[in-house]
N, C-alpha and C positions, 0 to 999 in steps of 0.2 A: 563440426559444431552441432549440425543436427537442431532439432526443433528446442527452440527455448522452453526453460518452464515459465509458464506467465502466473505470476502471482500477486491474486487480490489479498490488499492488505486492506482488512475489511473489519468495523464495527457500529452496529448503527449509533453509536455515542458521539459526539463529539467530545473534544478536551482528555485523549486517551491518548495525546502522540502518535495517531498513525500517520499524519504527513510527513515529523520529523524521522519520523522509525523507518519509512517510507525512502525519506532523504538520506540517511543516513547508512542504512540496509545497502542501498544501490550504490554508494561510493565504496564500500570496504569489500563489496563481490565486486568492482572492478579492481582494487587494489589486490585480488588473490588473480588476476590475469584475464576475468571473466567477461564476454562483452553484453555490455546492461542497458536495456531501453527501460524509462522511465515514461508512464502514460499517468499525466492528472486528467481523474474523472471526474474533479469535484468541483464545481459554477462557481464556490470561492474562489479558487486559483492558487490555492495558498503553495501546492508544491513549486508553480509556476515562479510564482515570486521568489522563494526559498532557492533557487536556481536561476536569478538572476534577469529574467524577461519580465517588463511590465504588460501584463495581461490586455491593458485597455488599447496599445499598440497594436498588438497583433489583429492580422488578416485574416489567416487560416489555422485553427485551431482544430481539435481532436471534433469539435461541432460538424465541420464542414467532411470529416471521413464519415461521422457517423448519419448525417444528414441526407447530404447526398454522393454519398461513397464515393470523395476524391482521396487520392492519395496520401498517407499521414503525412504531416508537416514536422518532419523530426529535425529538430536543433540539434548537430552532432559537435561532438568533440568536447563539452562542456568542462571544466577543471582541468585543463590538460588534456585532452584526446581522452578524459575516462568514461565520461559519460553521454548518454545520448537523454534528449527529452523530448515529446509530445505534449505539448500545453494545453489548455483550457483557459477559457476567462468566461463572464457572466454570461455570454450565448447561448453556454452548456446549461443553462437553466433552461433557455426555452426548448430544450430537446426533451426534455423530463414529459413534458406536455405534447410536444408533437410524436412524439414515440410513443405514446396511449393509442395512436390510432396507424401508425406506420406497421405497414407490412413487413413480415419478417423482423419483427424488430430484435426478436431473442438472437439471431444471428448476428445482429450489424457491425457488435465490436468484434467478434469471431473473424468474420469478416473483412474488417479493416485490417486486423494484425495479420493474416493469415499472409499475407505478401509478406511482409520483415521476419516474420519468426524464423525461418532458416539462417538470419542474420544477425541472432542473438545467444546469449545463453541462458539471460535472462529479462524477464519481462515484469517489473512491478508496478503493479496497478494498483494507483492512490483513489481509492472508494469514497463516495460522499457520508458522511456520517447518516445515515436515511437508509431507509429499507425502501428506497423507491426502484424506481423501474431502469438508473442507471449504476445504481448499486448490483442490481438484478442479473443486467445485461453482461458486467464486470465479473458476474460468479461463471454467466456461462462461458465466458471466454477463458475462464482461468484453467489451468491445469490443479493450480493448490491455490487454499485461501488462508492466511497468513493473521488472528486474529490478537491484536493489543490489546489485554485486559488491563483498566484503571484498577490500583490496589487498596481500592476502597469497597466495602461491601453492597454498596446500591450498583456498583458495576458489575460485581459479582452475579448478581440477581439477573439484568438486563441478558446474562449470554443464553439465556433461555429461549427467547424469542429469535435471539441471534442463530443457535444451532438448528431449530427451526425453518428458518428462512435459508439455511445452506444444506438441511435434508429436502426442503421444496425441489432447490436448484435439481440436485444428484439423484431424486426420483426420476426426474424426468428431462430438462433443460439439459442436463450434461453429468452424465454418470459414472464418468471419469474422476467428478471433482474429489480431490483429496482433502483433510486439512493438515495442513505442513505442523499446524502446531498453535499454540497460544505464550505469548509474550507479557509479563506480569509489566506495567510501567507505573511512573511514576513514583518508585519506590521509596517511603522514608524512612530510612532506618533507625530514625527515632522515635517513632511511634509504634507503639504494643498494637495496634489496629494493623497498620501494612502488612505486619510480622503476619498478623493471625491471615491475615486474606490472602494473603499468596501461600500459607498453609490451603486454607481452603480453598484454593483456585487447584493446586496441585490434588487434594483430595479427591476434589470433585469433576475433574476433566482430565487429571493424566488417563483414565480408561479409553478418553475419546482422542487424546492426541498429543503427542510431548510437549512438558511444558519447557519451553526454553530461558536461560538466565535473565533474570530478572532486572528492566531499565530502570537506574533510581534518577530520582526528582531532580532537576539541576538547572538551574537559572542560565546553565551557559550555553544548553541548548538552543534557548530563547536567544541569546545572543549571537549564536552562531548563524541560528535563523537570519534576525536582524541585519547580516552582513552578510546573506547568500553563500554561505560554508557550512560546509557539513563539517560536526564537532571533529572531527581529526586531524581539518585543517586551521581551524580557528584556535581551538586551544590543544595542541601535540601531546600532552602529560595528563588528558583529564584521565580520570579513571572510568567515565563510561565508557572510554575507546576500546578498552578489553573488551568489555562485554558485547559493544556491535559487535567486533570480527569475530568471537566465540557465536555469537548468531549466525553471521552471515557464513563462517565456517560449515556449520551443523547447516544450513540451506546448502549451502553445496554440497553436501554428501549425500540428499537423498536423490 
């Protein structure tokens, strides 16, 4: 098995799909045989809930590995023995704060994975929408950072600050960091505007990193969400379902 790839799936936006692409990503690289830890970094909890734990329950979360370096608290076997997860619930907000002035802090998530990664193949890290300090922490831990572009033009704009904050990381925090790629979502293929932006998303970043097939807009996501399934198993015949395993395919081959 060898060292997992951990990858942040990473944009300081919110409303771009990365928790579901997140959720969704990590069920269909288990369904090609692959074994998948799923880590939420974000104090919403939203992957948590999407996977079926209610956040305000829990004891020990992703908080207490990074807080005071106890051992992650992984939920294994999730959907049938596919999945594994590491939760979060609002705790992880006060680490945002207390990691301002924590020692070592650039290591802590490095750190907490660094036990399980021989025990995975893959590692995807659900990022806060924020360019803060656990967004930060999540680049340096990552081996690839995995970014969802909304296929609207004011999103298009924001990946500026975005490549930015992931050349800070690779100068110095971790120079390893790859980017696997950028993921076009919310597609609507009725409008002349998505059409144009994922032209220009491809324009203007395939130099920096492949763009992969394009997630369209679909309310059944949302619903899928709503009932703790990732869309393959809530609705079997959708047509996004092609296009995650064409994703998650192209992640497994690099």
């Amino acid at each position: 098995m060898g060292q997992a790839k951990i990858i942040a799936i990473f944009n300081q936006s919110g409303g771009v799909g990365k928790t579901s692409l997140t959720h969704n990503l990590g069920y269909h690289l288990a369904l090609r045989k692959r074994k998948v830890l799923l880590v939420d970094m974000d104090p919403q909890a939203s992957l948590t809930v999407f996977l079926g734990l209610e956040p305000s329950d829990l004891e020990e979360t992703i908080y207490q590995s990074l807080m005071a370096a106890e051992p992650l608290p992984i939920h294994s076997g999730l959907y049938q023995q596919t999945l594994d997860l590491v939760p979060a619930n609002i705790n992880l907000s006060g680490a945002e704060l207390e990691l301002v002035v924590a020692d070592m802090r650039e290591l802590r998530l490095v750190d907490a994975l660094e036990s399980v990664r021989e025990n995975y193949d893959f590692i995807l890290i659900d990022c806060p929408p924020s360019l803060g300090i656990l967004s930060y922490i999540s680049l340096v831990a990552a081996s690839h950072v995995l970014v969802p572009i909304q296929t609207e033009f004011k999103a298009l704009k924001g990946t500026e600050l975005l490549l930015q904050t992931i050349s800070r990381v690779k100068s110095r925090a971790n120079r390893q960091l790859q980017i696997a790629g950028f993921v076009p979502t919310m597609y609507d293929a009725r409008t002349a505007q998505a059409s144009a932006c994922v032209e220009s998303i491809r324009q203007s970043l395939s130099k920096i990193a492949p763009i992969f097939p394009t997630v369209p807009r679909a309310v059944a996501f949302v619903d899928a969400s709503s009932q703790q399934l990732p869309l393959a198993l809530y609705q079997r015949t959708h047509g996004a379902i092609q296009v995650l395993k064409e994703i998650a395919k192209l992640l497994d081959k690099k």
